[in-house]
C-alpha positions as CSV (number, residue, x, y, z in Angstrom):
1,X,0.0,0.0,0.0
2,X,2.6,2.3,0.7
3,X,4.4,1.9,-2.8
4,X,1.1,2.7,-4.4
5,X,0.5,6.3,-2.1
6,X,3.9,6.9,-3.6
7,X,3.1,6.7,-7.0
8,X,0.5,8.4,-6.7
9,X,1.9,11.2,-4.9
10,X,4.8,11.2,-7.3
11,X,2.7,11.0,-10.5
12,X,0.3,14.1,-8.9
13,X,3.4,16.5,-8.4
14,X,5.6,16.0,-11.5
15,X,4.4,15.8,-15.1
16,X,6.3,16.2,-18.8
17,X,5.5,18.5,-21.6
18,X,4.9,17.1,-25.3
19,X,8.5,18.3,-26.1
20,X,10.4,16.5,-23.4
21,X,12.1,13.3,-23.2
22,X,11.5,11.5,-19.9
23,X,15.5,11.0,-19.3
24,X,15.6,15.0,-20.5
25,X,13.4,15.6,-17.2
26,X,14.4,17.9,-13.9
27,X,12.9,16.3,-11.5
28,X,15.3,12.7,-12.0
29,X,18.9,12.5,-10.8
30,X,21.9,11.9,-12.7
31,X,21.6,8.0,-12.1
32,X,18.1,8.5,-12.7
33,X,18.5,9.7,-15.8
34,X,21.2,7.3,-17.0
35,X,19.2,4.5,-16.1
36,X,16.5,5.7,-18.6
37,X,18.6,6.0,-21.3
38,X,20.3,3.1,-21.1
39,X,17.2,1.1,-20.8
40,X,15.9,2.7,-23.4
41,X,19.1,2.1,-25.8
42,X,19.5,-1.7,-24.9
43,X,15.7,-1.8,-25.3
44,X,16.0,-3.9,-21.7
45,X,12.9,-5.1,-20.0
46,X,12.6,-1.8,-18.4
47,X,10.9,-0.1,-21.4
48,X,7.8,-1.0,-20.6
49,X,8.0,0.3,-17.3
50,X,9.4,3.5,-18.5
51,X,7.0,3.7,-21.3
52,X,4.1,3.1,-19.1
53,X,5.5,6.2,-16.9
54,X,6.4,8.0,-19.7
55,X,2.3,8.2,-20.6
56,X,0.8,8.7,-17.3
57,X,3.1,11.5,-16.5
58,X,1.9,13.2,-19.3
59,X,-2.0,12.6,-18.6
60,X,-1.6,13.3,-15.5
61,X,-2.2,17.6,-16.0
């Protein structure tokens, strides 16, 4: 349950403009951010997770 008050908290603060890559965002560190794009270029099992983000943090304002 906590987990899930997190998300939600997390996905009600922060959201990405049309123009912005998730890695490109502020509000992920620098390991964060590497993490994204890494996953992202060894197309890892990760990008579904990140793509799934990637949508709701857009539809979420």
């Amino acid at each position: 349950m906590q987990m899930k008050i997190i998300s939600i908290n997390f996905l009600s603060e922060h959201y990405l403009e049309d123009k912005i890559k998730i890695a490109d965002t502020s509000f992920f560190n620098t390991g964060q951010k590497s993490f994204i794009n890494q996953s992202i270029e060894q197309d890892s099992d990760w990008c579904e997770v990140i793509d799934k983000m990637d949508v709701r943090l857009r539809g979420t304002h």
